[in-house]
C-alpha positions in Angstrom: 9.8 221.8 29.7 9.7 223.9 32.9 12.4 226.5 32.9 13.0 229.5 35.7 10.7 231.8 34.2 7.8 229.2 33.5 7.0 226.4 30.9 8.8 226.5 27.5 7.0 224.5 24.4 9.9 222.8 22.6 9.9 221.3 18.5 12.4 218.7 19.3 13.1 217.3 15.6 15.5 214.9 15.7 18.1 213.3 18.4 20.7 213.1 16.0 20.3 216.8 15.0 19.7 219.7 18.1 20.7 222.5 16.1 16.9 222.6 14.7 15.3 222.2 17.8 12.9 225.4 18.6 10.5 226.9 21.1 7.0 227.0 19.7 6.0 228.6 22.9 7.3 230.7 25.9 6.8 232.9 29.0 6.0 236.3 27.4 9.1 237.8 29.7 11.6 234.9 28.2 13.2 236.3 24.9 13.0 233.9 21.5 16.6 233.4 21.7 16.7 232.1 25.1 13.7 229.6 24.7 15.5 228.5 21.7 18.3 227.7 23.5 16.0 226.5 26.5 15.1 223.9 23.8 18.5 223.1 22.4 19.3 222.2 25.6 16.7 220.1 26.2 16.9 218.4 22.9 21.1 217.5 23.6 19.8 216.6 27.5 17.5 213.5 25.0 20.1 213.0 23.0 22.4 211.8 25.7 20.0 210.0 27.5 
C-alpha cells in the first residue's frame, strides 16, 4: 500500500480478523506502530469492501 511517507508492505491475515494484520515492511522514517496501523487500516478498508 502507498501511504504519505512511501510504500508500506502489509501481512493481511484474515478479513474477518484485522487486529493481526502487520507491516512486514516500511519507509525507514515511518515508525513500526504507525505502519502497523497503516496496515490495520488497510486490512478493515478489505474487509468492508
Amino acid at each position: 500500500m502507498q501511504s504519505a511517507q512511501g510504500p508500506v508492505t502489509c501481512q493481511l491475515y484474515t478479513k474477518s480478523l484485522t487486529t493481526w494484520d502487520r507491516s512486514i515492511d516500511r519507509p525507514a522514517a515511518m515508525s513500526v506502530k504507525a505502519a502497523d496501523a497503516a496496515c490495520q487500516a488497510e486490512g478493515q478498508r478489505q474487509k468492508n469492501g
